[in-house]
C-alpha positions as CSV (number, residue, x, y, z in Angstrom):
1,X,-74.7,-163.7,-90.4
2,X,-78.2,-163.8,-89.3
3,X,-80.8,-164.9,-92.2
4,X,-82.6,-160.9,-92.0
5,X,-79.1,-159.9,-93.1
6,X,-78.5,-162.1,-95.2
7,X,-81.7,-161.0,-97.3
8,X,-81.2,-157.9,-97.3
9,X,-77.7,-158.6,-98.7
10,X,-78.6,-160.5,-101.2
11,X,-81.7,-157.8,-102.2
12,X,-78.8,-155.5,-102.4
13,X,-77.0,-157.7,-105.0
14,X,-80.2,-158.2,-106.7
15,X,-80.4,-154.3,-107.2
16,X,-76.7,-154.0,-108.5
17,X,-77.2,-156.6,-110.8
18,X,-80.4,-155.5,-112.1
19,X,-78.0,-152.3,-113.2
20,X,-75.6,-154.4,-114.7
21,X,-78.4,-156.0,-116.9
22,X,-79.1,-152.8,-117.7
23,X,-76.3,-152.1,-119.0
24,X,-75.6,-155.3,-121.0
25,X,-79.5,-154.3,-122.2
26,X,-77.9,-150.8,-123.7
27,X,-75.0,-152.2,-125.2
28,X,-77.6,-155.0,-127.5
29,X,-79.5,-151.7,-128.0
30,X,-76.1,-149.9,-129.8
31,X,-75.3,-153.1,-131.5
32,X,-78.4,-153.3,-132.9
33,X,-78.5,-149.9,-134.1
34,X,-75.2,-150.0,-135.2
35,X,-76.5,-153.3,-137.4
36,X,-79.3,-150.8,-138.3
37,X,-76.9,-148.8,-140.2
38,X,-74.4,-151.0,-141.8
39,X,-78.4,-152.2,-143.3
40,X,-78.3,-148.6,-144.4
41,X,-75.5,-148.7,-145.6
42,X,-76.2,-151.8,-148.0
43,X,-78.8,-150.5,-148.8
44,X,-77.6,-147.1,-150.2
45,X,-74.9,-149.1,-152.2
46,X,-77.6,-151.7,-153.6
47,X,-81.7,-151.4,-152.8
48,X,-83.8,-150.7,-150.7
49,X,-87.7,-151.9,-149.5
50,X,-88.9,-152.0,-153.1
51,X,-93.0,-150.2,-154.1
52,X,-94.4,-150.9,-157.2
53,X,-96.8,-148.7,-159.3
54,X,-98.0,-149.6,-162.3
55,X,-97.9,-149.5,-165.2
56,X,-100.5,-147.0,-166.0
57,X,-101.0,-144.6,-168.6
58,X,-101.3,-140.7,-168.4
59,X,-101.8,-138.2,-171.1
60,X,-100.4,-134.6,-170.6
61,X,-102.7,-131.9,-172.2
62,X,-101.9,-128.1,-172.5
63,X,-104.1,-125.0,-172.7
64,X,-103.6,-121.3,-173.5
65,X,-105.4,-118.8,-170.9
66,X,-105.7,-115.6,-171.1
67,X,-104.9,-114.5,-167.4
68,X,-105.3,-110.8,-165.9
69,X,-102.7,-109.5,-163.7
70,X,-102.6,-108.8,-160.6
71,X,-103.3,-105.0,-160.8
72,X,-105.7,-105.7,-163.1
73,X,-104.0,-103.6,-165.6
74,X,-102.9,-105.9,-168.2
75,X,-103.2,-109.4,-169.6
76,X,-101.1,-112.3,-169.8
77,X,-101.4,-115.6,-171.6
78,X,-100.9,-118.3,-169.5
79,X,-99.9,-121.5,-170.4
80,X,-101.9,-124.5,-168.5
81,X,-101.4,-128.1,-168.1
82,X,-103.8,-130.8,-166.9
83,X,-103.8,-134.4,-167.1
84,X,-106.0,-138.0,-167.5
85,X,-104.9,-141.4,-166.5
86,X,-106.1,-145.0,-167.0
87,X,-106.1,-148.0,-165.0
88,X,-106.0,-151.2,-166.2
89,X,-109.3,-153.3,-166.4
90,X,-107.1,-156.4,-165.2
91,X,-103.9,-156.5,-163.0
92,X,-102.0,-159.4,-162.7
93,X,-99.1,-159.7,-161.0
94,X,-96.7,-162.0,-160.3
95,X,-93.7,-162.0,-158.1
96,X,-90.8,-164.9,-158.1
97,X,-88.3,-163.6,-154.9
98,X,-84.7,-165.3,-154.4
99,X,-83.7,-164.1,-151.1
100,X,-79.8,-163.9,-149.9
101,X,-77.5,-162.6,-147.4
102,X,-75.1,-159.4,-148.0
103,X,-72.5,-159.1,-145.2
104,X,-70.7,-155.1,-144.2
105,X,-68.4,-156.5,-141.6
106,X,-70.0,-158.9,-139.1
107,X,-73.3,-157.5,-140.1
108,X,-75.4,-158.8,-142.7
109,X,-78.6,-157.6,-144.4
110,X,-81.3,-159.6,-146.2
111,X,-81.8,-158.9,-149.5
112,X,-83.7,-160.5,-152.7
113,X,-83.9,-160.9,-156.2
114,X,-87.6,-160.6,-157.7
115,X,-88.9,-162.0,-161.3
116,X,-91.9,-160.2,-161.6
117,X,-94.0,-160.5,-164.7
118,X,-96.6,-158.0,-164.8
119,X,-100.1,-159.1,-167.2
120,X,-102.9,-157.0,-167.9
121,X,-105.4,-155.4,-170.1
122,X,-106.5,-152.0,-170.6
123,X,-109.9,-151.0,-172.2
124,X,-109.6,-147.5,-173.8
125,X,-112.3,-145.6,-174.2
126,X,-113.5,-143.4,-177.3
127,X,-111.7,-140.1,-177.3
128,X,-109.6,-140.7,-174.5
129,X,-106.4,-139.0,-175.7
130,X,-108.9,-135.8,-176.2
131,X,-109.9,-132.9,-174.1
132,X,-112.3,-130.3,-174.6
133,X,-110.1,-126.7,-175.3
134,X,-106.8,-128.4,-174.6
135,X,-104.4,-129.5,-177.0
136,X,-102.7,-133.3,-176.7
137,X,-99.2,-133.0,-175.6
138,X,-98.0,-137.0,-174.9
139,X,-99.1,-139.7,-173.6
140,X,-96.8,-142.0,-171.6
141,X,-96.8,-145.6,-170.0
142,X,-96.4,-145.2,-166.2
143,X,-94.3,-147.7,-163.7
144,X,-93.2,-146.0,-160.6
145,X,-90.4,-147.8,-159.0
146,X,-89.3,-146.6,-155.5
147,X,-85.9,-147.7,-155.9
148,X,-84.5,-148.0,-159.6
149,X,-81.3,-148.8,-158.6
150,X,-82.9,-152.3,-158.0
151,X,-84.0,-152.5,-161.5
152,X,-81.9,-155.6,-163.1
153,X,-81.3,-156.6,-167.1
154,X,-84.1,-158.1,-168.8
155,X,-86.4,-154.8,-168.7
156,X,-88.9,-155.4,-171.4
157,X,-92.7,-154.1,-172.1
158,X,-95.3,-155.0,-175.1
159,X,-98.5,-153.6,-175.9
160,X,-100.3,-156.0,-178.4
161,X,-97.3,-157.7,-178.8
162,X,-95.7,-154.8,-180.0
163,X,-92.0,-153.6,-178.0
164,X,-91.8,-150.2,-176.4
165,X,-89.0,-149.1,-175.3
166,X,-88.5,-148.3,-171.5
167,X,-87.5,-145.2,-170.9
168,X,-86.0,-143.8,-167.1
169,X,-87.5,-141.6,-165.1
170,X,-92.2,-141.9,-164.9
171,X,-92.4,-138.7,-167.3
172,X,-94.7,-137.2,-164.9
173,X,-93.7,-135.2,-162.0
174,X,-96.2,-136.7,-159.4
175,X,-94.0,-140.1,-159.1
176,X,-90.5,-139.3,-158.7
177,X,-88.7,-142.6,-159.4
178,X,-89.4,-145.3,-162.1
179,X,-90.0,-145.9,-166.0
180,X,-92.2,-144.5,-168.9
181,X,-92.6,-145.6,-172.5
182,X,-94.1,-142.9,-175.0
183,X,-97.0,-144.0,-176.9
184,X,-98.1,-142.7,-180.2
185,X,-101.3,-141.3,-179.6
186,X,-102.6,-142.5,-183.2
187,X,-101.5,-145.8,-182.3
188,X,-103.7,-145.5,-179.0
189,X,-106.7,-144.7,-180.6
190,X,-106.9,-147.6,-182.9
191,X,-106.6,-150.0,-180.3
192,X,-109.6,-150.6,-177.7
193,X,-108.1,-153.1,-175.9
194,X,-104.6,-153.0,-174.8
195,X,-102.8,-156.0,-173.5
196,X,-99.8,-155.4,-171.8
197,X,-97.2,-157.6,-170.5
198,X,-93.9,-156.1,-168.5
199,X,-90.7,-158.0,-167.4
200,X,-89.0,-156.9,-164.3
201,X,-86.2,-158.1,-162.5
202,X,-85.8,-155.8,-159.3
203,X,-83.5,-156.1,-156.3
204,X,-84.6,-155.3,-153.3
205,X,-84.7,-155.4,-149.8
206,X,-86.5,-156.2,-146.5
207,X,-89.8,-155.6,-147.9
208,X,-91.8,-155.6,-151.8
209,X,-95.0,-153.5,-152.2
210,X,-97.5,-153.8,-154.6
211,X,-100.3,-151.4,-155.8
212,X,-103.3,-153.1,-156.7
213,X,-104.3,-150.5,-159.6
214,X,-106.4,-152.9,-161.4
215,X,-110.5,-152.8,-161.5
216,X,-109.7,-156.3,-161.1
217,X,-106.3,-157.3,-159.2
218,X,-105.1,-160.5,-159.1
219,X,-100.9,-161.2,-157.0
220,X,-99.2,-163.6,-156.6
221,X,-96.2,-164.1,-154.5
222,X,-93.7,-166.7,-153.9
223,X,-90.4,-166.7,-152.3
224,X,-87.5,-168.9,-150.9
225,X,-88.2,-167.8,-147.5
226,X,-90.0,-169.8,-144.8
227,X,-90.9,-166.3,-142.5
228,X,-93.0,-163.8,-144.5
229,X,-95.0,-160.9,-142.9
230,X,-97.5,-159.9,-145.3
231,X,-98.5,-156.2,-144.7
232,X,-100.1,-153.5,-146.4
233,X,-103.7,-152.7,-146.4
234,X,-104.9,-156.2,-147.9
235,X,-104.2,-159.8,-146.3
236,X,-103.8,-162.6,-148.9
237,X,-106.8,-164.9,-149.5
238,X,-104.5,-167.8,-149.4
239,X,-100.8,-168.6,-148.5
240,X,-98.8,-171.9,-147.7
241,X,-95.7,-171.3,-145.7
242,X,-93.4,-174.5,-145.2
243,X,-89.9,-175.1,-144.0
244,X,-88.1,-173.5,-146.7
245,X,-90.4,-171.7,-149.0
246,X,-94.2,-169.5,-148.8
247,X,-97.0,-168.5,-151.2
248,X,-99.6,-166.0,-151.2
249,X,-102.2,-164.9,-153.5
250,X,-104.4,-161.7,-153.4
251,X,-107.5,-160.7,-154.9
252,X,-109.2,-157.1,-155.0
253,X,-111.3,-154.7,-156.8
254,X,-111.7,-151.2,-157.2
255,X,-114.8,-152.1,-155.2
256,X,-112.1,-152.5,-152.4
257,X,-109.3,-149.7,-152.9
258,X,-111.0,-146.9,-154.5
259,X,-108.1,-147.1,-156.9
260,X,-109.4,-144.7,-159.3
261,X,-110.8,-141.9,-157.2
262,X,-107.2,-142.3,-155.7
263,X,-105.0,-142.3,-158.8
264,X,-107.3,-139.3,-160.1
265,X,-106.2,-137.4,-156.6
266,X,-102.9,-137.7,-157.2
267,X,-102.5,-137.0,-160.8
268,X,-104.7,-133.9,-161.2
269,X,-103.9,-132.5,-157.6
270,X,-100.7,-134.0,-156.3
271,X,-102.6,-135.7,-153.3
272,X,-100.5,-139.3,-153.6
273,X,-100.2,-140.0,-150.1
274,X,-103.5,-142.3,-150.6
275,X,-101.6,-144.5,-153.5
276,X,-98.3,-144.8,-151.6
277,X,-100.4,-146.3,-148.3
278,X,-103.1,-148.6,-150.5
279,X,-100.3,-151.3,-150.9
280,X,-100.2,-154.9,-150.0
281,X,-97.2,-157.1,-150.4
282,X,-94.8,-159.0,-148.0
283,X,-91.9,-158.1,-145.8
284,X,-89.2,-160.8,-145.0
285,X,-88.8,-161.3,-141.5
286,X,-85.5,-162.5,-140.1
287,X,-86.0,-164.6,-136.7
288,X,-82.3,-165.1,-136.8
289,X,-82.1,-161.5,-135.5
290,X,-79.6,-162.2,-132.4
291,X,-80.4,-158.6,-130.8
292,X,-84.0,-159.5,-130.9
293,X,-83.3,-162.7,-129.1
294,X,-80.8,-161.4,-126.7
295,X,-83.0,-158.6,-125.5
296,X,-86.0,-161.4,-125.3
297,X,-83.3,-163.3,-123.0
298,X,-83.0,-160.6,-120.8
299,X,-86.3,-159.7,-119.7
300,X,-86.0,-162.7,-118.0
301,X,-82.7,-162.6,-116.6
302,X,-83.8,-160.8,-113.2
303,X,-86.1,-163.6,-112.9
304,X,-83.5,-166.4,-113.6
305,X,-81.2,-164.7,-111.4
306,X,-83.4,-164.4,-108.3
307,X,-84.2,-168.6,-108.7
308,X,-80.5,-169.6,-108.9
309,X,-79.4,-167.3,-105.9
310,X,-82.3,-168.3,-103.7
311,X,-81.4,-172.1,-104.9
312,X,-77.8,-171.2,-103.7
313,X,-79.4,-170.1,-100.1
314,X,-81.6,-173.4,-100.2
315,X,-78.8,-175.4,-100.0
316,X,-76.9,-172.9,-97.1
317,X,-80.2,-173.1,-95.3
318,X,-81.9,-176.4,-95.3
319,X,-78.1,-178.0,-95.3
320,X,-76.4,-176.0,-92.8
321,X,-73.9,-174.7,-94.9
322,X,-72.6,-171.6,-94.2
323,X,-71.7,-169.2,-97.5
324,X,-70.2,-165.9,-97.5
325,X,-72.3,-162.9,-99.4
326,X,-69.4,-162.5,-101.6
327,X,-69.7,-166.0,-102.9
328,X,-73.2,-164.9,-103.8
329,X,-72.2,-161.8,-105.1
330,X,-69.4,-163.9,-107.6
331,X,-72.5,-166.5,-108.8
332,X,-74.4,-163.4,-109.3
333,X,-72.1,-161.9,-111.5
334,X,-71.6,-165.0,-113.3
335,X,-75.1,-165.2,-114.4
336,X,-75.2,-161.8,-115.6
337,X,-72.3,-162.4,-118.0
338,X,-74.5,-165.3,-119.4
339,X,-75.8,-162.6,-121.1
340,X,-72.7,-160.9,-121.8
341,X,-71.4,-164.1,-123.4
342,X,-74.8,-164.7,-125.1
343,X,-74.4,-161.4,-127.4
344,X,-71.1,-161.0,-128.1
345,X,-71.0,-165.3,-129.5
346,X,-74.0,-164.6,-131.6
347,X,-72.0,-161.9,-133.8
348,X,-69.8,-164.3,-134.8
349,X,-71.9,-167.5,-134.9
350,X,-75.4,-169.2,-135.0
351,X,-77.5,-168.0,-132.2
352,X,-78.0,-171.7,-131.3
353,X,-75.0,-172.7,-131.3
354,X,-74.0,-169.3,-129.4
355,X,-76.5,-170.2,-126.8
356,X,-75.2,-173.2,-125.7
357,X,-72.0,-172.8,-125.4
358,X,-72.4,-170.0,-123.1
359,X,-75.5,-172.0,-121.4
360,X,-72.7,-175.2,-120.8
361,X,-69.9,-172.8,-119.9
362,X,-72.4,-170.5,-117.4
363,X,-73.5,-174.3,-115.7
364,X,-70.1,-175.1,-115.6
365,X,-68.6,-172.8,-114.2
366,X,-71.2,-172.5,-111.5
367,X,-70.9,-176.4,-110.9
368,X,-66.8,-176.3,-110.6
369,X,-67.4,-173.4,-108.0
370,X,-70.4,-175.0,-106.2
371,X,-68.5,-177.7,-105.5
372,X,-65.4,-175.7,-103.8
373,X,-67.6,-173.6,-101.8
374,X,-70.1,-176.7,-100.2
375,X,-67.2,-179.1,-100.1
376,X,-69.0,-182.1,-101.9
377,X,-69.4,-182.8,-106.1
378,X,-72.6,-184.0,-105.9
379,X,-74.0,-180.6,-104.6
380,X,-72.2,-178.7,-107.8
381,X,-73.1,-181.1,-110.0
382,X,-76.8,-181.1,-108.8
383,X,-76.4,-177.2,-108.8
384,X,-75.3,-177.3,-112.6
385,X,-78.0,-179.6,-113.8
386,X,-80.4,-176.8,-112.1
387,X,-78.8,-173.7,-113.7
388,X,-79.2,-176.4,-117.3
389,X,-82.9,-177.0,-116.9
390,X,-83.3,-173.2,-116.6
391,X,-81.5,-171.8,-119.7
392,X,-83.0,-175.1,-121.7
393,X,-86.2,-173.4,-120.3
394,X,-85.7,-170.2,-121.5
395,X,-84.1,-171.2,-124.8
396,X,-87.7,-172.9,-125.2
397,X,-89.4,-169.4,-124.5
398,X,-87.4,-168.1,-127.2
399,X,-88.3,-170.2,-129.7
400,X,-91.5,-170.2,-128.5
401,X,-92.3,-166.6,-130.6
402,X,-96.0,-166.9,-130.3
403,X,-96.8,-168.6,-127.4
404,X,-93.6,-167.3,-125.4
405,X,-96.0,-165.1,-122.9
406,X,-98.5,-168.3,-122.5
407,X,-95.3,-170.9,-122.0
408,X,-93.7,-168.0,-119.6
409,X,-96.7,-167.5,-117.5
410,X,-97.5,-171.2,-117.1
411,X,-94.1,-171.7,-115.9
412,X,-93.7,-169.0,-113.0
413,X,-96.6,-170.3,-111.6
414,X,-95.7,-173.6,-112.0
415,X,-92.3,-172.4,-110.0
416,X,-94.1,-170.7,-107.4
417,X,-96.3,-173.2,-107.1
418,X,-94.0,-175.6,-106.7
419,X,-92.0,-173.3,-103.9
420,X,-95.2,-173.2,-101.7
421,X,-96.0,-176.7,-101.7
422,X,-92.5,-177.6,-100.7
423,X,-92.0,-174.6,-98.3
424,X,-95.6,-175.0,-97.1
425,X,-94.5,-176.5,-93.1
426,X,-91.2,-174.5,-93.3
427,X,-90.7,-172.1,-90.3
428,X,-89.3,-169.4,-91.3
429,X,-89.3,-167.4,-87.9
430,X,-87.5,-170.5,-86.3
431,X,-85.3,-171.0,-88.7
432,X,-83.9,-167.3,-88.6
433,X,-83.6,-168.0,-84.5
434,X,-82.0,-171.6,-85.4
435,X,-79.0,-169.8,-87.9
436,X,-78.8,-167.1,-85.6
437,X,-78.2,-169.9,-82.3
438,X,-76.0,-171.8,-84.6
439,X,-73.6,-168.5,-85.2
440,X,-73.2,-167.5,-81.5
441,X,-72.6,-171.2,-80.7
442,X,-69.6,-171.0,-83.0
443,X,-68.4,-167.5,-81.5
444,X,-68.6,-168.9,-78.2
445,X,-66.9,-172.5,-78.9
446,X,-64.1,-170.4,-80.7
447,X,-63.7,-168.1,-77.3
């Protein structure tokens, strides 16, 4: 077969396997959706991404009005409610997370157990719990929780070092999940400052939130996870990540977040959207995510494809050996099930480990056949050891995370480099003529 022919041949294969990667693409897309919701799943039956509020405190107040109707015939009276909150003059909070797997199946989800303990003072000012024309209806202790199926034993909040007990549900209708504690508004007024210490032990998931509500805020994190994403609308000053473990601290002001003007918004007008977004706090990233990875492997697959086919033509053209399309069509296919191989190991066991055994089996496989097909072990074992440095390559890329795109760049032109300088006295016009002269020479010897 002439070497044109043989091109476009092997283009053609190029095309049908690019549709078969495709394919294997789609399926890590519905696996990794289907992992997607068996996180759901857990989630329903445990917690979810866990947002903290609080505490803060609100006082409900009441008014009678006398209203006209509509028609203006008549008069009603009305009966009005309005509100005032109070943020705490210092914020401190600190987190203690303990992360761990929970398995649905072959799927798992990450999930962990926080130790907060939540300091802080409140300065009260003089005739807070009062309002001009309005009559005092309660006054509650605030801690919105976004999922209180998280919340764990050991619950506990003192004020002075006095016990209140925590009560569910926030007691005011702007904050639909969490806790309250009623405070006796006599009580209030006799103290000017109010030190308050909570105790809660949440479970969550994927993610903890934290409102800095404080004039001053002060957070600290720690957790038994070596891959944190801190996100949120405020970076940490400071964090140490190691092999096993991270810590961040955060400072901020109402300088800063505009806390107040914020937490005014939502209580008197039901504008909360503000609060819910003026978060910082961590997520937990899981690089162990074999979708992730697999999908990261295949964007390079065409590439690593194309290299080992026109390797397989090197050694037909510079060696004279003469090799049927459907023999490249079968080493095609081979490294497309790589892939194949690659995703349906890692369900079951460590990517890593997952990688190279379909790596060694791919290389094997290729080297045993290799070997058949050019008639000499040297050339399929040399063939193997080629297909090896690639997917070691490319298992470098992956783990690369940060500098994949600078390592991957770096490398194709190293490759193409390399292809010039070696091919750089090739002729390629006389070398089409020479396979084509070889061919009919055959024909004619076997007339």
């Amino acid at each position: 077969m002439q070497l044109k022919f043989k091109l476009l041949a092997i283009g053609i294969l190029i095309l049908v396997l690019t549709i078969a990667l495709m394919m294997i693409n789609g399926l890590v897309s519905e696996r990794q959706s289907l992992q997607h919701e068996v996180q759901q799943e857990i989630a329903r039956s445990s917690s979810g991404p866990q947002q903290i509020i609080g505490p803060f405190l609100v006082a409900k107040f009441k008014r009678e009005v006398l209203e006209t109707t509509a028609d203006g015939k008549a008069q009603r009276l009305v009966t009005r409610y309005s509100y005032k909150n109070l943020l705490p003059k210092k914020y401190n909070f600190n987190g203690n997370l303990d992360t761990q797997y929970r398995a649905l199946g072959i799927y798992k989800a990450l999930l962990y157990q926080a130790s907060n303990d939540i300091q802080g003072e409140f300065i009260v000012p003089p005739n807070w719990a009062e309002k001009e024309d309005a009559t005092l209806m309660n006054i509650v202790m605030v801690t919105a929780i976004s999922d209180v199926r998280g919340i764990q034993n050991g619950l506990a909040l003192t004020l002075n070092d006095k016990a209140f007990e925590l009560l569910p549900s926030t007691g005011n209708k702007r904050f639909k999940n969490g806790v309250h504690s009623a405070i006796d508004p006599q009580w209030l007024t006799q103290q000017h400052k109010l030190k308050f210490k909570l105790t809660l032990n949440l479970l969550g998931m994927e993610s903890l939130d934290i409102a800095p509500i404080g004039q001053e805020t002060t957070v600290n994190l720690a957790a038994s996870w070596p891959h944190p994403s801190f996100i949120g609308n405020y970076l940490p000053i400071e964090s140490t990540i190691d092999e096993n473990s991270f810590t961040a601290h955060w400072q901020t002001t109402f300088f800063a977040t505009n806390m107040a003007k914020k937490m005014n918004s939502c209580i008197t007008s039901a504008v909360c959207d503000d609060i819910y977004h003026s978060v910082l706090g961590v997520s937990l990233v899981d690089p162990v995510n074999q979708y992730l990875k697999t999908d990261r492997a295949i964007k390079y697959a065409e590439l690593f494809i194309l290299l080992i086919l026109f390797g397989f033509m090197a050694f037909e053209i510079f060696k004279g050996y003469s090799v049927h399309p459907v023999q490249y069509t079968l080493v095609g296919v081979a490294m497309a099930l790589f892939y194949l191989l690659l995703l349906s190991l890692s369900e079951h066991i460590d990517f890593n480990t997952a990688y190279i055994i379909a790596s060694v089996s791919c290389a094997a496989v290729l080297g045993i056949y290799i070997s058949g097909v050019l008639g000499e072990i040297k050339h399929g074992l040399l063939f193997s050891a080629g297909v090896l440095v690639l997917y070691a390559i490319l298992f470098g890329l992956l783990a690369a995370e940060d500098f994949a795109l600078l390592m991957g760049s770096i490398f194709v032109f190293a490759l193409v480099g390399t292809v010039m300088i070696v091919t750089r006295h090739v002729d390629w016009y006389q070398l089409g003529k020479s396979k084509a002269s070889d061919e009919s020479t055959e024909i004619a010897q076997c007339d």
